[in-house]
C-alpha positions as CSV (number, residue, x, y, z in Angstrom):
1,X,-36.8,64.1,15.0
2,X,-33.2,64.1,15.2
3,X,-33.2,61.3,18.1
4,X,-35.9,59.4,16.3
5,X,-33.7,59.1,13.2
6,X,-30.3,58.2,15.3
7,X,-32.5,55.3,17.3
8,X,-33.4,53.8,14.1
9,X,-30.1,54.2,12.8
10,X,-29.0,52.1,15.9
11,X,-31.4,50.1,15.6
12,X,-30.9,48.8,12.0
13,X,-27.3,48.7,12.5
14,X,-27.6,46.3,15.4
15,X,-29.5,43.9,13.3
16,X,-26.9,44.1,10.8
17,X,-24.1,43.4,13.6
18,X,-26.4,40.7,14.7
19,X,-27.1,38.7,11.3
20,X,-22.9,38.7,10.7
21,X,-22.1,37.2,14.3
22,X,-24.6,34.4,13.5
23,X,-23.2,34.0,10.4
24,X,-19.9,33.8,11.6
25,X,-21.0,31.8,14.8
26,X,-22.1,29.2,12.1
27,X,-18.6,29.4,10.2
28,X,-16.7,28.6,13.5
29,X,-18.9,25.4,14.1
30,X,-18.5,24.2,10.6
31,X,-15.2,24.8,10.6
32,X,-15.0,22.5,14.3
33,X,-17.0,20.0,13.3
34,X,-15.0,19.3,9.7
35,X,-13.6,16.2,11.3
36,X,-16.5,14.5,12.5
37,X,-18.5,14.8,9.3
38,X,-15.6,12.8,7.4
39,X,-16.3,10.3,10.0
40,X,-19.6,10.1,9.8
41,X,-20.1,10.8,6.4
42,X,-21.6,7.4,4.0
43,X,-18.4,8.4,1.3
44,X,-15.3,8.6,3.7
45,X,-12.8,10.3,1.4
46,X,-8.9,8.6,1.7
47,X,-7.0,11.4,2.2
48,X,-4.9,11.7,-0.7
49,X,-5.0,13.0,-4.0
50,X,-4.1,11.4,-7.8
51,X,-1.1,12.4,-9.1
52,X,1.0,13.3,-5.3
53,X,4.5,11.9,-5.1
54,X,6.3,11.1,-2.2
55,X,10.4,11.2,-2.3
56,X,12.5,9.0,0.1
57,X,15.4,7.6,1.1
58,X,15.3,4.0,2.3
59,X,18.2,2.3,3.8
60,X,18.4,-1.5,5.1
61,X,20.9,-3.6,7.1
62,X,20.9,-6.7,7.4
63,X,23.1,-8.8,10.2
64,X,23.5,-12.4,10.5
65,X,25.7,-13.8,13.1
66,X,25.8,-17.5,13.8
67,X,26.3,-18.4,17.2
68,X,26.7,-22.7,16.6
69,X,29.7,-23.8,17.9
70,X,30.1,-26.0,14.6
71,X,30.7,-24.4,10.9
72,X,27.7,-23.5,8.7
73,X,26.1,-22.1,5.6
74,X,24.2,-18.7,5.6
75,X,22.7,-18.1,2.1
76,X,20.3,-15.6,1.7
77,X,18.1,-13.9,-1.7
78,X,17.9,-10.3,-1.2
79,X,15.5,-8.3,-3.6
80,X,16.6,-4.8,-4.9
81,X,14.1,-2.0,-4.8
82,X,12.9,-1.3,-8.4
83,X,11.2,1.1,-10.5
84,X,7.4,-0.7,-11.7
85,X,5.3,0.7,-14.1
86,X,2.0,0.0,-15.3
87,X,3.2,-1.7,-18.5
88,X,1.1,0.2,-21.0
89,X,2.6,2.8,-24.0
90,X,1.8,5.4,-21.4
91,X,4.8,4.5,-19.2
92,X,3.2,5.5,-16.0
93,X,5.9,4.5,-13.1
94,X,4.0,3.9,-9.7
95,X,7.6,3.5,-7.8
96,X,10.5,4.9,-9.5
97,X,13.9,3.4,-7.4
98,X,17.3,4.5,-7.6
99,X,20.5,2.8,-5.4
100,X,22.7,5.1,-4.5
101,X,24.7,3.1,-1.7
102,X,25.9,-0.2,-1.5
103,X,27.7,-1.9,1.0
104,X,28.5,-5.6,0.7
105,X,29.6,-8.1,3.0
106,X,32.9,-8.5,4.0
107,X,33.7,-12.3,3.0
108,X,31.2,-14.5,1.1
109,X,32.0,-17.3,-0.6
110,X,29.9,-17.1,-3.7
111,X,27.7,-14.0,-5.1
112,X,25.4,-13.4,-8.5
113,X,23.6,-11.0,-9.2
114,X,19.8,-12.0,-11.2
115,X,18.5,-9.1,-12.9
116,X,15.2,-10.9,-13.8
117,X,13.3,-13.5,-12.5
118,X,9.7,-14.9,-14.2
119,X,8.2,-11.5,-12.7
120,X,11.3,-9.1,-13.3
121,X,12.2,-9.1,-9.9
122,X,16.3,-8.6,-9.1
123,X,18.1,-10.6,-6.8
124,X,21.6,-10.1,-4.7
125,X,22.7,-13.5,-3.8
126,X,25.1,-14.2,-1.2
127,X,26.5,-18.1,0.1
128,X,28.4,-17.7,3.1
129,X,30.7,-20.0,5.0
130,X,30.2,-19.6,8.9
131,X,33.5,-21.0,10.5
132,X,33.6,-20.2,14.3
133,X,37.2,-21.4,14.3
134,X,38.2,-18.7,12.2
135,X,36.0,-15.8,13.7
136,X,33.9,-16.2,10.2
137,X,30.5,-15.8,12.2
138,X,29.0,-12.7,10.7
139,X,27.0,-11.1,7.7
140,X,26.1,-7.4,7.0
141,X,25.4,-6.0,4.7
142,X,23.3,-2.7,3.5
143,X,22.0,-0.6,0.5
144,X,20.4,2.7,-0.2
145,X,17.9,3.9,-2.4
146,X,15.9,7.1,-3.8
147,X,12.8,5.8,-3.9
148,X,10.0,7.9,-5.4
149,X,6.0,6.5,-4.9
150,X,3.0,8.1,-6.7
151,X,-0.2,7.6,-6.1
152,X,-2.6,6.7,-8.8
153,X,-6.5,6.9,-9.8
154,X,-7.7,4.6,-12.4
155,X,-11.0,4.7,-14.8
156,X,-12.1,1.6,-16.2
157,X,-13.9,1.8,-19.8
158,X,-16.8,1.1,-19.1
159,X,-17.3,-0.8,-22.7
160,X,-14.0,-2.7,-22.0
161,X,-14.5,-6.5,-22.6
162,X,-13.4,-9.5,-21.7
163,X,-12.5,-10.5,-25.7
164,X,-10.2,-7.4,-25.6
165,X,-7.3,-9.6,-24.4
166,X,-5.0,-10.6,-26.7
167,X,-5.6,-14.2,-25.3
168,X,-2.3,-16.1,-27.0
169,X,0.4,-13.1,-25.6
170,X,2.5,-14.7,-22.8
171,X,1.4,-12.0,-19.9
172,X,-2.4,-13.4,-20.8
173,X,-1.8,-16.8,-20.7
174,X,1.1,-16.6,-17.4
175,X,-1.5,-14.6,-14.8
176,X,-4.3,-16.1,-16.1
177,X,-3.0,-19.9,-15.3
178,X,-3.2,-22.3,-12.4
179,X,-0.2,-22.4,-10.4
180,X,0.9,-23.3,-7.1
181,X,-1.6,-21.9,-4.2
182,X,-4.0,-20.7,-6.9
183,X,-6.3,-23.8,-7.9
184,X,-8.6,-21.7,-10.7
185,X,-10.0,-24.6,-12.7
186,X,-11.0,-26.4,-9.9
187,X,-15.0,-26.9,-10.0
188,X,-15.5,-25.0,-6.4
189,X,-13.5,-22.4,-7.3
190,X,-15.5,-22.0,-10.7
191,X,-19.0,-22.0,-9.1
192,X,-17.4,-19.6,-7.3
193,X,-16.3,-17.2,-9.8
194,X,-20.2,-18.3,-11.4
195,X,-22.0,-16.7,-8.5
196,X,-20.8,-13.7,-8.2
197,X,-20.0,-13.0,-11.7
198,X,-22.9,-15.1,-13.8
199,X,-20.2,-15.2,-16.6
200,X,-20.2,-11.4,-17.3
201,X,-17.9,-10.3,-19.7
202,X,-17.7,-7.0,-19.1
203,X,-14.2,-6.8,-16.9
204,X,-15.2,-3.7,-14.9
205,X,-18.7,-5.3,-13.5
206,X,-16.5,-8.4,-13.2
207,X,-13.4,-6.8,-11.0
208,X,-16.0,-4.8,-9.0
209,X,-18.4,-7.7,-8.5
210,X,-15.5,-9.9,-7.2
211,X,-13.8,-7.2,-5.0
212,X,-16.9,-6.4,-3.5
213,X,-17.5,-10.0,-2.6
214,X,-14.2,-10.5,-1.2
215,X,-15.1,-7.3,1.5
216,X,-18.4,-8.8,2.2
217,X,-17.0,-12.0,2.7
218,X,-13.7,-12.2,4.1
219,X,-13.0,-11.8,8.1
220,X,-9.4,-9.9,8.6
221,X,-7.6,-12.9,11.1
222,X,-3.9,-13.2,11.8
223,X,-2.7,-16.2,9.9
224,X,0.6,-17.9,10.3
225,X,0.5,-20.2,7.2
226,X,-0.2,-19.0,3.8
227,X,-3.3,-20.4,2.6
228,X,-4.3,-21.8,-1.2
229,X,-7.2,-20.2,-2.9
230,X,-9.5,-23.8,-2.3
231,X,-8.1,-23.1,2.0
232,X,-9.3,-19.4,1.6
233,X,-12.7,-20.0,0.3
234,X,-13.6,-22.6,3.0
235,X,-13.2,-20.4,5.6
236,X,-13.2,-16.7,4.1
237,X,-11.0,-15.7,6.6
238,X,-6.9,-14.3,7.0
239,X,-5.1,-11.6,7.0
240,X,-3.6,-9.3,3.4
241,X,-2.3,-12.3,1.8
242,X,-5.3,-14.4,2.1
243,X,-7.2,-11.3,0.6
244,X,-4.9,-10.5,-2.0
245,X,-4.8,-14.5,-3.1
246,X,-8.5,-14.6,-3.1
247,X,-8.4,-11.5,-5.1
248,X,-6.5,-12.4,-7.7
249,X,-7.1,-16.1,-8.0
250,X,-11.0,-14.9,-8.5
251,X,-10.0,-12.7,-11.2
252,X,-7.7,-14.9,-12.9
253,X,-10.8,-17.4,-12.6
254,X,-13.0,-14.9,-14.4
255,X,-10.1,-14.6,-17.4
256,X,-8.5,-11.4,-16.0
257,X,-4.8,-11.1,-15.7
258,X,-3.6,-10.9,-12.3
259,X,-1.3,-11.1,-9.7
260,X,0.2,-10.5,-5.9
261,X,2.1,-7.7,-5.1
262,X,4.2,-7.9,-2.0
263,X,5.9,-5.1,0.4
264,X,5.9,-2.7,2.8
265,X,2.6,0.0,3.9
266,X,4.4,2.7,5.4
267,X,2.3,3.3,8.8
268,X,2.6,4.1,11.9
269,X,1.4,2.1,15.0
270,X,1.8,-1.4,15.4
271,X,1.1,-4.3,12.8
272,X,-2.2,-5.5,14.4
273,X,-3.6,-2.0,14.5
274,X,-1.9,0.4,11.5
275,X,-2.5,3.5,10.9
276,X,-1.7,4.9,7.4
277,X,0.8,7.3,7.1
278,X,-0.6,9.8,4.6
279,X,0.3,12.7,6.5
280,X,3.8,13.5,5.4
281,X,6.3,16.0,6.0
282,X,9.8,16.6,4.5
283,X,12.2,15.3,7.0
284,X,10.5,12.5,8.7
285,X,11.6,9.4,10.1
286,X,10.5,6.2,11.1
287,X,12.2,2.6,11.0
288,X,11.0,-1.0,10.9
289,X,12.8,-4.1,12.1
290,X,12.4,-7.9,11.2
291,X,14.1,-10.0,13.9
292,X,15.0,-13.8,14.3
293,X,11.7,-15.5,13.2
294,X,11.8,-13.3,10.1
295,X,8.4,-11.3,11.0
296,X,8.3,-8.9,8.4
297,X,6.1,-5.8,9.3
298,X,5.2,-6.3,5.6
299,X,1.9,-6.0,2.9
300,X,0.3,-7.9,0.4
301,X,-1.8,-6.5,-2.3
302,X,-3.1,-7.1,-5.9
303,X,-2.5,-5.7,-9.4
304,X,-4.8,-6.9,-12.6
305,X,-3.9,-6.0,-16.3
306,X,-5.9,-4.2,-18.3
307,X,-5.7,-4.0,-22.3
308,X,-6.0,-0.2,-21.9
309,X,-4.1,1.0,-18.5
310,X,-1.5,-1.9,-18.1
311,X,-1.4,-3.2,-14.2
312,X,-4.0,-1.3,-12.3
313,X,-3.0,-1.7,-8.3
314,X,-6.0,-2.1,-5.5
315,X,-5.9,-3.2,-2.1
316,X,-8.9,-5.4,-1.2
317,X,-7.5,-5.6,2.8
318,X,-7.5,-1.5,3.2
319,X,-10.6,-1.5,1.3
320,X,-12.3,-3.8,4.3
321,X,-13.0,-1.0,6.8
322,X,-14.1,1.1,4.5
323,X,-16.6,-1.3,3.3
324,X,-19.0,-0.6,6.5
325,X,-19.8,2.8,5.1
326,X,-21.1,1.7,1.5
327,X,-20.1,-0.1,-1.5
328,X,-18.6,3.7,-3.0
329,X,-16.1,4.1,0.3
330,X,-15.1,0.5,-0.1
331,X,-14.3,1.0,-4.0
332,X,-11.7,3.8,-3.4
333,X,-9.1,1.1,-3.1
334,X,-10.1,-0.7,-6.1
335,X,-10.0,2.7,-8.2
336,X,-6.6,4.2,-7.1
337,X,-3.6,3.6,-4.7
338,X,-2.0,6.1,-2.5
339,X,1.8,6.6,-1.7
340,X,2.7,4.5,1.2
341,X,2.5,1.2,-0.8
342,X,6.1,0.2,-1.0
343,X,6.9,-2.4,-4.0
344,X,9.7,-5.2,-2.9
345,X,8.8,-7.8,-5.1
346,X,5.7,-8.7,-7.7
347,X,4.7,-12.3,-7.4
348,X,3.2,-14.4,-5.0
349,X,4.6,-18.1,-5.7
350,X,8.6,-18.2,-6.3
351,X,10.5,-20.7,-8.3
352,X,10.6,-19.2,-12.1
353,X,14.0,-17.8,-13.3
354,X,15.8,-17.1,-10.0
355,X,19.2,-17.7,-10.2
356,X,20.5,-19.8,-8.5
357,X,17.3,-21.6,-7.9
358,X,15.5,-21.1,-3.8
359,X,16.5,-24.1,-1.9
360,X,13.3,-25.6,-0.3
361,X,12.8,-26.0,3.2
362,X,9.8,-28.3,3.0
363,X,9.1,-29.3,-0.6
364,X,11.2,-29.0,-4.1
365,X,7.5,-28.6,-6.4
366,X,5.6,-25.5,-5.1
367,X,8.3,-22.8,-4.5
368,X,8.1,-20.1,-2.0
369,X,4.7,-18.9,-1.3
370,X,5.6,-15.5,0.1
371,X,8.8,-13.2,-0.9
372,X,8.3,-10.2,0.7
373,X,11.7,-9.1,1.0
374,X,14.5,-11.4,1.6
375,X,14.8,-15.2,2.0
376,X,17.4,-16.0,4.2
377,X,18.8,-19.9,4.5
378,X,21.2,-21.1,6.8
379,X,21.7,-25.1,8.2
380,X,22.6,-23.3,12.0
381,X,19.4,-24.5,14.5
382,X,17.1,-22.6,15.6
383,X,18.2,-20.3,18.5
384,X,21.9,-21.0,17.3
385,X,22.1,-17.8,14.8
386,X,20.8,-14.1,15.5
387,X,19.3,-12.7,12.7
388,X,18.4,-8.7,12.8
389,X,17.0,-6.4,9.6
390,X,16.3,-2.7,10.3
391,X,14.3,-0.7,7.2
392,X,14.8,2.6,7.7
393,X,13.3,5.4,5.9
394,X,13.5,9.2,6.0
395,X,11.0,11.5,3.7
396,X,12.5,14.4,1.6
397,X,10.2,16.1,-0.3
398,X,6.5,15.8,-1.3
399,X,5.1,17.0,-4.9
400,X,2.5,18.0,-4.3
401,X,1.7,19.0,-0.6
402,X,-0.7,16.5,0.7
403,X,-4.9,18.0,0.9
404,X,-4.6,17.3,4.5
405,X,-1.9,19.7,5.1
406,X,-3.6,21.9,2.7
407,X,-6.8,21.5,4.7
408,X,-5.1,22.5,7.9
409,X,-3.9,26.1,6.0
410,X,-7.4,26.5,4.5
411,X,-9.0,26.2,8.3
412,X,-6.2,28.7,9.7
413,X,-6.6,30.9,6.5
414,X,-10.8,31.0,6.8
415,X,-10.7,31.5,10.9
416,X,-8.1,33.9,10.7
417,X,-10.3,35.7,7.9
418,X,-13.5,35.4,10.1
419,X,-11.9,36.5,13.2
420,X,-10.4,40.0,10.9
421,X,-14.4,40.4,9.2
422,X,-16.1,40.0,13.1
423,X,-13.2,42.3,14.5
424,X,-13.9,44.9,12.0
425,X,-17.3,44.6,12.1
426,X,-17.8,45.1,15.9
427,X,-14.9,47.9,15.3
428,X,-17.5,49.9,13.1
429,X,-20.4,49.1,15.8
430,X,-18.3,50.7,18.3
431,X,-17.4,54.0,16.0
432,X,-20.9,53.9,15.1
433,X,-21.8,54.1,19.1
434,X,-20.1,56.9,19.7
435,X,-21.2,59.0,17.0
């Protein structure tokens, strides 16, 4: 009897032993295959919450030396980092900016300073006098900043109309107009706007019908020139700025405020294949350099006003890949922005309140299409001046931690848990045999 009872003791216990290592067996796959359900999954989450911020330090330098053996003019517009908010009562800042060093350059022959152009950008402004006779061939100069970025969800009312606007303020009536690049009241463009909207006045069917067409429609291509809105929607095809022009010259079509927003995505790898940089830890480093033909590794995106949450920010060029897996996984970067956006200047056509004025290379009507960072002029020719900006930019601190980092602890926290619960477990089996 006493055998019979110890057998079925045994026996009972090692179905018990056997249920937990099957449930843990299952635990350990799940855990490993975390990775490749994101992948596959139809929603691919971006990895990065609402509400993180991101604190660096972001140093330039720029260095001009003519090399002609005759003298010349360097003149060059260099934006300063700002703060941007989203304009509402709320205050919300997106990119708060602090300098903290500046180093000017060690002759110049004229300098101003414009705190405000027609988009509140700030400009240094330095004329130069190259005079190889005198050993006057060079320009450096460099700044600091604190820059904090923040990244951002945003909820459109879904009752919000287009008759909310106050149609006769300035903002309205600037970023809804046609200007240079962005041909809105032309008939094409209208039909456009027509068939995807079918003069809806509800703005968040309008934005999402419109972005949604623009990642159906548009082909990612390296583009050299930048194209006007009528250029873009005969081929539906370019690279950020042609999506972010198409973007907000659609919206401004359909009566929404909007505008480009140039800068700098923070990634690694190289420019025709980045890779976010979401994963962040305090101390890193990475640099970015713009050499003589003034290739910026820069971005282009879009922010639209709304009467409620001021200047909403979306990317409809990051959104593109996303787009393969479903309408929801392309939306994530029409509903928030993450914390590798950079802000160098707001605007995407130049001429408005800069002081003193651009001087144009090719036309004195249309102004500069594209400002990402600087505009440097000088009369030298080509391959007679070497021109050399390095961006360099060091993480501090992160507020708070990312999820993915917070992901990796939970997986080392649960396996180390499971391992303890199966090692105790099979610890008690053991005790258990030698009773």
């Amino acid at each position: 009897m006493h055998k019979t009872i110890k057998k079925s003791l045994y026996y009972d216990f090692d179905k018990k032993f056997l249920f937990f290592f099957v449930i843990f067996l299952i635990q350990v796959l799940l855990l490993s295959l975390i990775p490749s359900v994101q992948a596959s999954s139809s929603f691919i989450p971006v990895p990065f919450q609402s509400d993180e911020s991101v604190n660096m330090e972001i140093t330039y330098n720029i260095d001009y030396i003519a090399q002609s053996p005759y003298r010349s003019t360097f003149k060059i517009w260099i934006p300063r980092l700002k703060s941007w908010e989203t304009g509402n009562e709320n205050h919300t800042y997106i990119q708060s900016s602090k300098l903290i060093d500046f180093n000017p350059p060690a002759f110049y022959q004229n300098y101003s300073f414009d705190p405000s152009d027609v988009y509140n950008n700030s400009f240094d402004y330095y004329e130069v006098n190259m005079n190889p006779y005198q050993d006057l061939t060079e320009f450096s100069f460099s700044a600091t900043y604190n820059v904090t970025l923040k990244s951002t969800s945003y909820i459109i009312p879904s009752n919000l109309s287009l008759s909310d606007y106050n149609t006769s303020d300035w903002l309205y009536q600037f970023y809804t107009s046609q200007q240079p690049y962005y041909e809105i009241n032309d008939s094409q463009v209208q039909s456009l706007v027509y068939s995807i909207t079918h003069n809806s006045t509800n703005i968040k069917q309008v934005v999402e019908s419109i972005y949604l067409f623009i990642e159906k429609s548009m082909n990612y291509t390296d583009s050299i020139e930048v194209l006007t809105l009528k250029e873009i929607i005969n081929t539906f095809s370019g690279d950020c700025s042609e999506f972010s022009t198409l973007m907000v010259g659609l919206l401004r079509a359909a009566g929404i405020p909007a505008r480009k927003v140039l800068g700098i995505a923070l990634i690694d790898g190289s420019l025709s294949d980045p890779i976010p940089k979401y994963t962040l830890s305090s101390g890193d480093k990475w640099s970015y350099s713009i050499n003589s033909d003034n290739e910026i590794p820069g971005h282009a995106w879009v922010q639209y006003y709304l009467p409620t949450l001021g200047w909403v920010s979306a990317d409809p060029t990051w959104g593109k890949p996303y787009f393969h897996y479903g309408n929801e996984s392309a939306l994530q970067y029409l509903y928030q922005m993450d914390y590798v956006h950079l802000i160098t200047t707001i605007g995407g056509w130049y001429e408005e309140g800069i002081d003193p004025p651009l001087d144009l290379i090719t036309n004195d009507t249309d102004g500069i299409p594209e400002f990402p960072f600087l505009y440097p002029l000088g009369n030298s020719q080509k391959y007679y001046f070497d021109f050399q900006m390095d961006f360099e930019v060091k993480n501090t601190t992160i507020e708070p931690q990312s999820v993915l980092i917070f992901s990796n602890w939970l997986k080392i926290i649960l396996s180390l848990g499971s391992f303890l619960f199966i090692s105790l477990i099979f610890g008690l089996y053991i005790r258990k045999r030698k009773q």
